[in-house]
N, C-alpha and C positions, 0 to 999 in steps of 0.2 A: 529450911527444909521446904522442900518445892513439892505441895498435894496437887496431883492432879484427879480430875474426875472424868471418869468415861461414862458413853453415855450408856443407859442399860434400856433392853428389851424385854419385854413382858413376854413368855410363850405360851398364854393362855388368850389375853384378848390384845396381844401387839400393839402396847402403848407403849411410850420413850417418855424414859426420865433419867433423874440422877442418882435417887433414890434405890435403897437394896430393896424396899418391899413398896409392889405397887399397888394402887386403889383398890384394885382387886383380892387383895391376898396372897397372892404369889411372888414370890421370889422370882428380881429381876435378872437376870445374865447379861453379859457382855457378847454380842452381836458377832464381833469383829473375828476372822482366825489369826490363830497365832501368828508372828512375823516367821519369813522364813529365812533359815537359815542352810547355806553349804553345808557345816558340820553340825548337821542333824544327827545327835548319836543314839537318836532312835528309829532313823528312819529304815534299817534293812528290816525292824520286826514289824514295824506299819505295812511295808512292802507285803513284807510275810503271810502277815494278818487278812491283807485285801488279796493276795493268792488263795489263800484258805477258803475266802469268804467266798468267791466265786466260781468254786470249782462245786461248792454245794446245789 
């Protein structure tokens, strides 16, 4: 079994590690977006959503 590790982002004081919880206390995230794909079969409600969103 092949583990791989990404790297993670702090969103409070933007330190990089490997680690899920960094020096700080917070929970780190993955930086990265998602890969894209053609057969996004979410993307007509994303569309949707960011129509919505800008007509406010």
């Amino acid at each position: 079994m092949l583990m791989v590790k990404l790297i993670r982002r702090c969103p409070v004081c933007f330190s990089y590690g490997l680690s899920d919880v960094c020096s700080c206390g917070q929970k780190r995230t993955i930086p990265n977006p998602p890969k894209f794909s053609p057969e996004d079969k979410y993307g007509a409600y994303r569309r949707l959503y960011k129509k919505e969103q800008e007509s406010k």
